[in-house]
N, C-alpha and C positions, 0 to 999 in steps of 0.2 A: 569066258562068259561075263565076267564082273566089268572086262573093258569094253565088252561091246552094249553092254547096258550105260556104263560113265559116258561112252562117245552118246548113244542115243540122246541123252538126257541133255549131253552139250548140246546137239545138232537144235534138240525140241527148243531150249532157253535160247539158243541163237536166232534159229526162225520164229519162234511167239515173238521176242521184242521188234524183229524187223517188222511184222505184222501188224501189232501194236503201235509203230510209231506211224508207220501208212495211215493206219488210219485215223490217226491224232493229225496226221498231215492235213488228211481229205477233213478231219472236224474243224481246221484251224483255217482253212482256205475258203476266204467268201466267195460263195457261188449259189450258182440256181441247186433246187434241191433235186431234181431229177439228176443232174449229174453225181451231188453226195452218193446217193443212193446207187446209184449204179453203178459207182465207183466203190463204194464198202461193198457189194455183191460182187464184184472181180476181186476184190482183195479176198474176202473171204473162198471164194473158187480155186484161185490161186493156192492157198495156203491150203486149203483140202485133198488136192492134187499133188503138193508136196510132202506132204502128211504120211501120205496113203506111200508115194514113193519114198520116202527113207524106212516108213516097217516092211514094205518088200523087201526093200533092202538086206535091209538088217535079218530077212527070213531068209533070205538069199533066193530069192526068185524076183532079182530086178528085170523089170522089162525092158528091151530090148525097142528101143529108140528107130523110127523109121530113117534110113539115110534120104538126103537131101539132094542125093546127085542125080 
């Protein structure tokens, strides 16, 4: 129990920083501001959607990913 909580807390501080630096990317990149914006609203998306799939995870009821073929 104690190492599926350690791994959690890894995964969380792994993905906030990559999150975190996207969007220091998208503050630090001169551009029009509709794209900022719309660019920090997929980041944030993104990161909600991965969020949500590592505590299924970790409840064990990961969802099952549609094949491709």
């Amino acid at each position: 129990m104690i190492t599926t909580l350690i791994s959690l807390v890894i995964y969380l501080v792994v993905v906030g920083l990559i999150l975190w630096l996207l969007m220091y990317i998208v503050d630090a990149i001169p551009g029009f501001e509709p794209f900022r914006s719309v660019a920090r609203v997929a980041i944030v998306v993104i990161g909600c959607i991965i969020l949500i799939y590592l505590l299924l995870g970790f409840l064990g009821e990961t969802p099952k990913l549609p094949r491709l073929t």
